[in-house]
TIZA-553970 format. One record per residue (C-alpha): residue number from 1; z, x, y. Coordinates in steps of 0.2 Angstrom, whole numbers. Layout:
BEGIN
   num       z       x       y
   NUM       Z       X       Y
...
//
This chain:
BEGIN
   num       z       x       y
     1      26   -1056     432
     2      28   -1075     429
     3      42   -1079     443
     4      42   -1094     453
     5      32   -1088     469
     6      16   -1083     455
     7      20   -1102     447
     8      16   -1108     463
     9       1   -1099     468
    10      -5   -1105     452
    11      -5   -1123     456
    12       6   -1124     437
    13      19   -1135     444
    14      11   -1150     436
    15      26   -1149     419
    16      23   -1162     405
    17      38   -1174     414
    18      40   -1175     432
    19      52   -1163     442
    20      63   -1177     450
    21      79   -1182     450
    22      89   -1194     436
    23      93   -1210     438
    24     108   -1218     439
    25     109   -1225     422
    26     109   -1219     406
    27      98   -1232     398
    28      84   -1229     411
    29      67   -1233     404
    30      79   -1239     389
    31      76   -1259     381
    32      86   -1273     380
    33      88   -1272     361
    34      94   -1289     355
    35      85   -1290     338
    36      70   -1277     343
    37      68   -1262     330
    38      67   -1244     328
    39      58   -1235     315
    40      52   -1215     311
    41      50   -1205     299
    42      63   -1191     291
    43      58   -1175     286
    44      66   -1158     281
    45      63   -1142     273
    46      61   -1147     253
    47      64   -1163     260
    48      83   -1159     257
    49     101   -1161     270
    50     111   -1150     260
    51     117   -1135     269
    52     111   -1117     259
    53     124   -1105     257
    54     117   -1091     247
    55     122   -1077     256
    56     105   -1066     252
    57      91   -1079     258
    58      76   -1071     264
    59      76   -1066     283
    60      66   -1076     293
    61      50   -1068     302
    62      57   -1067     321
    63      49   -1072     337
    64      52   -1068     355
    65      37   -1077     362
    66      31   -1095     358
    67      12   -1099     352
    68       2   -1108     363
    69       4   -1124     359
    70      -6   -1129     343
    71       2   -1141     329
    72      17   -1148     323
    73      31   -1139     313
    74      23   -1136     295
    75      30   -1137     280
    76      42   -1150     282
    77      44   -1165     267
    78      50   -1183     268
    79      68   -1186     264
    80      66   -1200     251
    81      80   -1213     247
    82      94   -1206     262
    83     105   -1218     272
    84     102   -1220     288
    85     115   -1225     300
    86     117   -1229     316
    87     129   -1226     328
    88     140   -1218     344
    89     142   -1203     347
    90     153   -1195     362
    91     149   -1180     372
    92     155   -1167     360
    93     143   -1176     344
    94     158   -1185     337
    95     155   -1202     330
    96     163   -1217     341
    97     167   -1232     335
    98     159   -1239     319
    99     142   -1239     310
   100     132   -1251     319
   101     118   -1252     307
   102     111   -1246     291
   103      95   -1243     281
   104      89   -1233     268
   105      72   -1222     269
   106      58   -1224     257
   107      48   -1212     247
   108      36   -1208     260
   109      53   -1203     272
   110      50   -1219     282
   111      65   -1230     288
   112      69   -1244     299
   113      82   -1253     306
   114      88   -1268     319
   115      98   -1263     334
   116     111   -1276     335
   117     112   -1286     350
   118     117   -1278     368
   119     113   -1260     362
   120     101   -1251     369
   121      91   -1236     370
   122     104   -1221     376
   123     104   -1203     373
   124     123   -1207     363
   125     115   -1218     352
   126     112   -1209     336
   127     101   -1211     319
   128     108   -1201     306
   129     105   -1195     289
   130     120   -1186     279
   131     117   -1172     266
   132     132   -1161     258
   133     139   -1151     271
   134     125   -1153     285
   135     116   -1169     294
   136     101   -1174     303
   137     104   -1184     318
   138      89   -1188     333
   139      95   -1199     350
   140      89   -1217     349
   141      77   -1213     365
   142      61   -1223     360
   143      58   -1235     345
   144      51   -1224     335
   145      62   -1212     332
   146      60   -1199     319
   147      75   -1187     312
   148      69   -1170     307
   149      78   -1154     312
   150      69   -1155     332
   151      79   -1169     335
   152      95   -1162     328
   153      93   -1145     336
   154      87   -1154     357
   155     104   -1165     352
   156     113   -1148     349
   157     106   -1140     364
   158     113   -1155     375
   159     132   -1155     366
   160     130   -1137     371
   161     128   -1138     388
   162     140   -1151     392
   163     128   -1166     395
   164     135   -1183     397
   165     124   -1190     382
   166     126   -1208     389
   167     118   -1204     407
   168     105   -1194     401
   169      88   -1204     404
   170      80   -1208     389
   171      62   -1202     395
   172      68   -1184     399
   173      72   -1184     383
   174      58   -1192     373
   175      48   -1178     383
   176      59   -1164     377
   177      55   -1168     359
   178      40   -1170     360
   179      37   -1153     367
   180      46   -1144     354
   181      38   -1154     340
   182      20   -1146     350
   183      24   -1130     346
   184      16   -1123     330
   185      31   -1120     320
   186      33   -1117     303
   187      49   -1121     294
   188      59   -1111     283
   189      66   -1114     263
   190      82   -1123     269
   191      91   -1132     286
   192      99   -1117     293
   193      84   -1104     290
   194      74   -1119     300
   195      88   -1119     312
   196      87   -1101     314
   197      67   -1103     316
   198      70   -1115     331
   199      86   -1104     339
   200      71   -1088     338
   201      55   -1097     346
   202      60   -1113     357
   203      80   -1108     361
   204      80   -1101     375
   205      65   -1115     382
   206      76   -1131     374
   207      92   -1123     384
   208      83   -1123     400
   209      75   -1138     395
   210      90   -1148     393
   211     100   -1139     407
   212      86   -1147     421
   213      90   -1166     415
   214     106   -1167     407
   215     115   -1175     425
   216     111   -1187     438
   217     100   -1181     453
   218     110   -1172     467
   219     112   -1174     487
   220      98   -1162     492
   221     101   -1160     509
   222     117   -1152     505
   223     109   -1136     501
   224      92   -1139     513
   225      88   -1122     524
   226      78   -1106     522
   227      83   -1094     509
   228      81   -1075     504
   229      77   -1074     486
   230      79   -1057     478
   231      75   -1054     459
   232      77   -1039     447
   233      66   -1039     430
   234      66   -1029     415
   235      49   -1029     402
   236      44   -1023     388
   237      26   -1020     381
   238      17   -1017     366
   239      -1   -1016     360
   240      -2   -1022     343
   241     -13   -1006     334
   242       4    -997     341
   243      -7    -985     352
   244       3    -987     367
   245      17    -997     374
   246      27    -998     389
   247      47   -1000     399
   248      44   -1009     415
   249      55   -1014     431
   250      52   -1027     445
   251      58   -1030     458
   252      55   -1042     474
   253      61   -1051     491
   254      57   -1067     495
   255      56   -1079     509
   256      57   -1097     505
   257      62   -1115     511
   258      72   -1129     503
   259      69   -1144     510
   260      76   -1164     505
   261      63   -1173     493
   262      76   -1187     490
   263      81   -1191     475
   264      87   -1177     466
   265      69   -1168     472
   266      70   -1152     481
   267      55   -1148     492
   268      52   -1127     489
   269      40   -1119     502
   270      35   -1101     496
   271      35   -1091     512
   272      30   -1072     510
   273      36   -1057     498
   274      38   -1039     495
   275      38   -1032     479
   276      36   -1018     470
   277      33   -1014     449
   278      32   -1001     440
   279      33    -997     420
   280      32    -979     409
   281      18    -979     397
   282      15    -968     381
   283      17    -966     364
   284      33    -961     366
   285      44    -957     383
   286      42    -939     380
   287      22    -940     382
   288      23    -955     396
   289      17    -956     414
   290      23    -969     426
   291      10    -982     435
   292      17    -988     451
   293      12   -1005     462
   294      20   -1009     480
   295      12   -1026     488
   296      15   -1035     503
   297      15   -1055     504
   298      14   -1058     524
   299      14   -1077     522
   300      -3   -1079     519
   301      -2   -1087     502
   302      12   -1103     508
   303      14   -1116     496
   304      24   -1131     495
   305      28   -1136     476
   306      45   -1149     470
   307      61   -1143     461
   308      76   -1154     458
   309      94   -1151     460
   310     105   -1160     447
   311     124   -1166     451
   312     129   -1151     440
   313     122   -1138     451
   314     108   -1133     442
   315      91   -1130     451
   316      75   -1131     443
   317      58   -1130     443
   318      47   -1135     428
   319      31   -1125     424
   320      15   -1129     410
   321       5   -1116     399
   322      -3   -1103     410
   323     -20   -1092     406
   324     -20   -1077     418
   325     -37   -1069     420
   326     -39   -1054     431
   327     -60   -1054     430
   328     -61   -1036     434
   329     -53   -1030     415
   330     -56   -1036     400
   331     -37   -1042     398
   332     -32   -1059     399
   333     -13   -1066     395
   334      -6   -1084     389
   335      10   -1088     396
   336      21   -1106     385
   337      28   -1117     397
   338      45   -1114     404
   339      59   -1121     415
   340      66   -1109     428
   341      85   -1115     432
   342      99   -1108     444
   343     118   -1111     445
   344     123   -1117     460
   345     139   -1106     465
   346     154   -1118     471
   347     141   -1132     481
   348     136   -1117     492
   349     118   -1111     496
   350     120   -1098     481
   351     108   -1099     465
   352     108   -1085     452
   353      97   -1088     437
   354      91   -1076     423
   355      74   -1081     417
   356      66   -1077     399
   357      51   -1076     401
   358      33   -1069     389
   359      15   -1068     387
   360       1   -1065     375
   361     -10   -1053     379
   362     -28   -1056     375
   363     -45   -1047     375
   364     -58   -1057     386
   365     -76   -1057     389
   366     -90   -1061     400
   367     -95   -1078     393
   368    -110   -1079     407
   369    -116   -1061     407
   370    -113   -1058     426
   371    -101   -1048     425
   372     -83   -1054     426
   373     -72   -1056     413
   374     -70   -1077     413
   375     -65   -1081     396
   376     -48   -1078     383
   377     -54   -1074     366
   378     -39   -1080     358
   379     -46   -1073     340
   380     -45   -1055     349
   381     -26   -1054     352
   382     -20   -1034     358
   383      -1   -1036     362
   384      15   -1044     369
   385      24   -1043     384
   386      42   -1049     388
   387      52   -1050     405
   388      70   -1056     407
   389      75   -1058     426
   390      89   -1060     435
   391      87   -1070     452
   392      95   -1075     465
   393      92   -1089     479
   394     104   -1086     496
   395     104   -1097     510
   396     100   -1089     527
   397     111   -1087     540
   398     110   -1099     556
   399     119   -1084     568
   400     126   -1069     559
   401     140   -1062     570
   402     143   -1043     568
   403     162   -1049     563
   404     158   -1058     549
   405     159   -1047     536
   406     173   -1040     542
   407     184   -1035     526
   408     183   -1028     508
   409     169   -1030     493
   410     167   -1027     479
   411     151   -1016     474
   412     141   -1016     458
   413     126   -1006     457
   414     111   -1002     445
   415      97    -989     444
   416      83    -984     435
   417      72    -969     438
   418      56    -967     429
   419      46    -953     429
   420      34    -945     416
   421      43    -940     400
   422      59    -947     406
   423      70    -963     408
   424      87    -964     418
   425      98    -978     418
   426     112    -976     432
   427     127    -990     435
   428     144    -990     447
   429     156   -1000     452
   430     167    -997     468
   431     173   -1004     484
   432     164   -1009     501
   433     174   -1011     516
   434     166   -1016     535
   435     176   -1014     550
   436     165   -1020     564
   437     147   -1020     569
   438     142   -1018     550
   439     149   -1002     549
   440     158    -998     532
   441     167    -985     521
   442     160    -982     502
   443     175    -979     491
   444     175    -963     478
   445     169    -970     464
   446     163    -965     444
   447     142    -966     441
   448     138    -971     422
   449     121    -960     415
   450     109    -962     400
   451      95    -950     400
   452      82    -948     389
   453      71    -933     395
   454      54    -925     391
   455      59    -917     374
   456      64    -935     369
   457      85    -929     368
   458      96    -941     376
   459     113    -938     389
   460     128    -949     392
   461     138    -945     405
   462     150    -948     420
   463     150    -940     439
   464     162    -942     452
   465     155    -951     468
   466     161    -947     485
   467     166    -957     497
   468     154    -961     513
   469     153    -968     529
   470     136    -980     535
   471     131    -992     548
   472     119   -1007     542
   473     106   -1014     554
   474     106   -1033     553
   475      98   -1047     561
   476     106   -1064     565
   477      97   -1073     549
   478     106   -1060     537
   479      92   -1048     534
   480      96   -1031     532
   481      82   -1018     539
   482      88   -1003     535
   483      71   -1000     525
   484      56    -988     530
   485      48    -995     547
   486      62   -1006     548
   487      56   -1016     532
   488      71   -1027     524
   489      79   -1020     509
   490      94   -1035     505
   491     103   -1049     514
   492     120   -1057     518
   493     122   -1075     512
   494     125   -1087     527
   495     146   -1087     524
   496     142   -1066     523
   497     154   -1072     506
   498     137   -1062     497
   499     126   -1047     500
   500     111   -1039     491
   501     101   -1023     491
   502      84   -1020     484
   503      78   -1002     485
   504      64    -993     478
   505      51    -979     479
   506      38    -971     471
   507      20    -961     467
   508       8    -970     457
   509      -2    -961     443
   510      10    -949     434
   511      22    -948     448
   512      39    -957     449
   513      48    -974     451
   514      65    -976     458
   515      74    -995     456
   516      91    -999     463
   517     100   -1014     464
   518     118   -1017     473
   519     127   -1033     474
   520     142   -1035     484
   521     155   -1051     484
   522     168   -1052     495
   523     187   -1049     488
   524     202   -1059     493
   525     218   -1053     497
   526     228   -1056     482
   527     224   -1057     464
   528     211   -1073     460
   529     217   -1085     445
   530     204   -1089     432
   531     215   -1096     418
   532     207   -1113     412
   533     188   -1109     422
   534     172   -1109     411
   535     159   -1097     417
   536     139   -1098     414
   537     138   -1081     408
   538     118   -1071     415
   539     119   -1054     407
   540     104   -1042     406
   541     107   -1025     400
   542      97   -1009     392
   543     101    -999     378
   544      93    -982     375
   545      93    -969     361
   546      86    -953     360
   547      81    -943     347
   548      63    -945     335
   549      63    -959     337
   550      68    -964     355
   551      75    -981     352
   552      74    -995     365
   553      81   -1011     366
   554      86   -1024     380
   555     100   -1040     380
   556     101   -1054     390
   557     111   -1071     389
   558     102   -1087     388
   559     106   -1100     399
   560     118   -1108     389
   561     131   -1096     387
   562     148   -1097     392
   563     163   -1088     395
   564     180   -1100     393
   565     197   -1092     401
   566     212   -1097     390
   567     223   -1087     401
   568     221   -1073     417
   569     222   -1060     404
   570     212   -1067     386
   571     195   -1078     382
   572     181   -1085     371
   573     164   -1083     374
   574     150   -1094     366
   575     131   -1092     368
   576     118   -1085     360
   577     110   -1066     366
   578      92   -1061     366
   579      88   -1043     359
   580      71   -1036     362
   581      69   -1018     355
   582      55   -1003     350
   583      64    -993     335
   584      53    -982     332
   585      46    -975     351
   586      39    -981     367
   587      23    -987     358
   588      30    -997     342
   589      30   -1014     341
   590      42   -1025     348
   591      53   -1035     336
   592      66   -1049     343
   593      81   -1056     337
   594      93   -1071     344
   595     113   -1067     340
   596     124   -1081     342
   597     142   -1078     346
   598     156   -1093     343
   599     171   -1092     351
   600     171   -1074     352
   601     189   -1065     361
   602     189   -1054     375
   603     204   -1047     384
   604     203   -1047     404
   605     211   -1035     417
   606     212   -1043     434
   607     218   -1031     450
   608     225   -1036     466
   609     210   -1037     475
   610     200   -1047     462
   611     194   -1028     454
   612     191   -1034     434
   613     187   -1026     417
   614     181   -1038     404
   615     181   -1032     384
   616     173   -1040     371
   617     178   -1031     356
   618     165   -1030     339
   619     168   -1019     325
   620     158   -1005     328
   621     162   -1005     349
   622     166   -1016     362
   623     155   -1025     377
   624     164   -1021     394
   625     160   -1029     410
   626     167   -1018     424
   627     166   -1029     443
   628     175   -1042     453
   629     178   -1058     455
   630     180   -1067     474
   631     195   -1075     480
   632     193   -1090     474
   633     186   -1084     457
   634     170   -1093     458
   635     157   -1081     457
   636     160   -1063     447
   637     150   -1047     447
   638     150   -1036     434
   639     139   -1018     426
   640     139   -1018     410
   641     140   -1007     394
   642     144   -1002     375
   643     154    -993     373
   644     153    -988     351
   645     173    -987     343
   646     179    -967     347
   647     164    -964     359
   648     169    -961     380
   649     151    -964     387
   650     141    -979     387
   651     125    -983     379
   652     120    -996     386
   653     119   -1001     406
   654     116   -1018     414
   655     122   -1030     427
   656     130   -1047     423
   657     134   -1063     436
   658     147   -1076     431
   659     145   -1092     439
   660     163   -1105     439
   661     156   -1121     429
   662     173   -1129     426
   663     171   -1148     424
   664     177   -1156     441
//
């Protein structure tokens, strides 16, 4: 586990640029150009900017974890002879105004050109080189500026997310460049396979990336106060000689602090934390056994580390390579730098986040012969471990009356029961409602079932749920303590407008582990509008198959993936999905694919009291999302699930959180 408490332990809050808020100008750091010059170098694959259209070019080799960081991309060649031009460009990309300068690049790829007078360094200031059908563009940042398809892809990444490319500050994104170009990369025969090399190993790092610096620092003390965070993970292992591999859960609660840094800078203070983890390891799942870890944080391991909140509500905190090294096993893992980011739901003290996160795990040895394990020996590599996360940061509550929650929710659950030779994947959707002193009602409800037992065979199934009457114990900062020995299992958000479970038991050793998670939003009293709201999409989901060869596979959004409502009752979604998978058993190798979708329909069905079904039809099924949105339609809960075209049950299960982005 790579989350934010371990960052800080860690002391790896030290990123490549500083965690602080933007300035108030776009041209920050930026020059006073009149007459000054900017120069680079332009490369591509075969040195070419023509777009390949064969419709047979060789697959790339996919990715889903980055290389520590070792050289630049390789096999990139100089574009020899191409205009250059410079010039304007607006938020979406699109060329404003004229062309302010022009050159032409030499046969070693090099260029350069004068800015003409008054124009300065800006992230909307654009060097470009046009080929048939396809260009190479990089933001005029610094003065040297080289174009290669880094720079087009970070300029891409920002389109994407909405930045205002004249605010950004022109060191952020200097930065951002240069950390891509770190990576060891290597390109591929044409523009769109090196495209689809950088969207495989960097994408989901650029987006968060560019979602932490792509708007102005924020009024901190807005959201300033101690928080609950609560987190749910899925993982996947391999080793790489196939001889074993695991499916693995996390799960924690969290006490933390936000205080005002000024600036932009958020002051986090990691308090204590329960948590619990647990995977199913095997050759297959019908020969696994479960390994099962609880552990108790009390507060001894505080920690003060800086975040930064930008006017777009996105918190984030920046973290470097990391080498874990346990000293007791002869394991050691290597972590690439990420950015953790959460939306802000509507200016509240409400953060959800959905991290992609992975490691390289490594054989170590004693280097001084006293018997520790001190040393990564990074010629000894034994497997790969991904983790996808979804998080979320509530503000606690100053006095929590027992009226508070008075009225309906909406409920969506997940679980997952491990034990040895099986894996069960449980989800619902119903209704909550509290009439006084945290007593509620559970509605009747449908429970959605993947099994895949000890003989390997898989089940997909419904049951009925029955109704159900419960009291919950709360105290006046929102912690629920319903848990053994009066331990907390969830929280109520400080406006009680959210509510979160985190249950879990188990035997370590061949015994059992039990996960659930429940959310709950609170509904409205008539039916909440949507029509012309953009949502950051966080989806994570697992498929399983059963059968030989008992096929695994989990999904989850990257940061940058939206859904946009045309109307209460239709949409497009646009974004691009993570898919991690084993295809041949619990102990094969894990392959990775990114699938982009562009302005992809779905068809929405909103009740009266916000209750919502979202499809996202393909050709062989459709994606549903089955949940609620609030009364003011700002925050969503769904489950999710595939459903394949003339199939009933679902083979697929998750939970998915949609956070109102619309443009104010």
């Amino acid at each position: 586990m790579h989350n934010v408490k371990k960052l800080a332990l860690a002391s790896a809050i030290a990123s490549m640029f500083a965690v602080t808020g933007c300035s108030n100008s776009g041209s920050s750091g930026g020059d006073s150009a009149s007459g000054e010059t900017v120069s680079g170098n332009a490369s591509a694959p075969n040195g070419t900017v023509a777009k390949f259209n064969q419709p047979s070019a060789i697959e790339i080799a996919l990715s889903f974890v980055v290389p520590e960081v070792a050289a630049a991309i390789t096999g990139l060649e100089p574009i020899k002879g191409a205009g250059v031009e410079l010039i304007r460009v607006d938020d979406d990309g699109k060329q404003v105004g004229d062309v302010l300068a022009k050159t032409s690049t030499s046969i070693t790829g090099d260029y350069t050109l004068t800015l003409p007078a008054g124009v300065s360094l800006a992230g909307n200031l654009i060097v470009r080189i046009s080929g048939p059908n396809q260009e190479l563009r990089a933001q005029v940042v610094e003065k040297k500026v080289d174009i290669s398809p880094v720079s087009e892809f970070v300029l891409r990444k920002f389109i994407e997310s909405g930045a205002e490319l004249d605010q950004l500050v022109v060191s952020d994104v200097v930065k951002l460049n240069g950390k891509v170009e770190a990576f060891d990369l290597t390109a591929g025969a044409n523009l769109e396979q090196m495209f689809d090399v950088l969207e495989q190993e960097v994408g989901a790092f650029v987006e968060t990336e560019v979602a932490s610096v792509s708007a102005n620092g924020a009024d901190v003390s807005a959201i300033a106060g101690d928080y609950n965070n609560a987190a749910f993970g899925f993982q996947l292992h391999d080793n790489d000689d196939m001889s074993n591999g695991t499916f693995a859960h996390e799960m924690w609660l969290s006490d933390f602090s936000f205080a005002d840094g000024s600036e932009g800078t958020v002051n986090i203070t990691y308090l204590s934390e329960n948590s619990v983890w647990a995977n199913l390891s095997g050759t297959a799942i019908e020969n696994s056994m479960v390994d099962y870890y609880a552990e108790l944080d009390d507060g001894d391991s505080q920690e003060t580390f800086d975040g930064s909140l930008n006017t777009r509500g996105i918190l984030a905190v920046q973290g470097e390579f990391e080498e874990e090294i346990e000293g007791d096993e002869p394991y050691g893992w290597r972590s690439p730098a990420m950015t953790y980011v959460f939306q802000q739901v509507s200016s509240k003290g409400l953060f959800f986040g959905l991290n992609h996160e992975a490691s390289v795990r490594y054989g170590t040895i004693d280097s001084d012969n006293d018997g520790t394990y001190d040393a990564i020996d990074p010629d000894d590599k034994h497997g790969d471990e991904v983790f996808r996360t979804l998080e979320v940061f509530a503000r606690k509550p100053a006095n929590l009356s027992d009226t508070a929650m008075i009225g309906d929710y909406g409920r969506v659950y997940f679980g997952s029961s491990l034990s040895s030779g099986s894996i069960e994947l449980l989800s619902a959707n119903n209704t909550v409602t509290f009439e006084s002193g945290f007593s509620g009602t559970l509605s009747a409800g449908i429970e959605r079932e993947i099994i895949v037992n000890s003989s390997g065979a898989a089940y997909y199934g419904d049951q009925d749920t029955a109704s159900e009457t419960f009291t919950l114990t709360v105290t006046a900062d929102g912690t629920i303590t319903n848990g053994p020995d009066g331990g907390a299992i969830g929280f109520v958000s400080e406006d009680a407008g959210y509510v979160d479970f985190s249950e879990s038991a188990g035997e370590n050793m061949g015994g059992f582990a039990d996960f659930d998670k429940t959310m709950l939003i609170k509904l409205g009293d008539s039916a909440p509008s949507v029509s012309g709201k953009k949502y950051r999409l966080m989806m994570v989901s697992s498929y399983l198959e059963g059968g030989a060869s008992s096929s695994i596979a989990m999904f989850a959004s990257q940061f940058n993936t939206f859904m946009t409502m045309d109307s209460n009752t239709a949409g497009k979604l646009n974004g691009n999905f993570s898919e991690i998978s084993k295809a041949q058993g619990l102990g094969a190798d894990i392959d990775a694919k990114v699938h982009k979708e562009t302005d992809l329909a779905f068809n929405v069905e909103i009740g009266s009291n916000g209750s919502t079904t979202i499809t996202i039809p393909d050709p062989d099924g459709a994606t549903k999302f089955e949940g609620f949105f609030n009364a003011d339609a700002s925050l969503g809960i769904f489950t999710t699930g595939y459903v394949a075209t003339d199939a009933i049950d679902y083979e697929e299960l998750g939970l998915a959180v949609l956070v109102d982005v619309t443009p104010k």
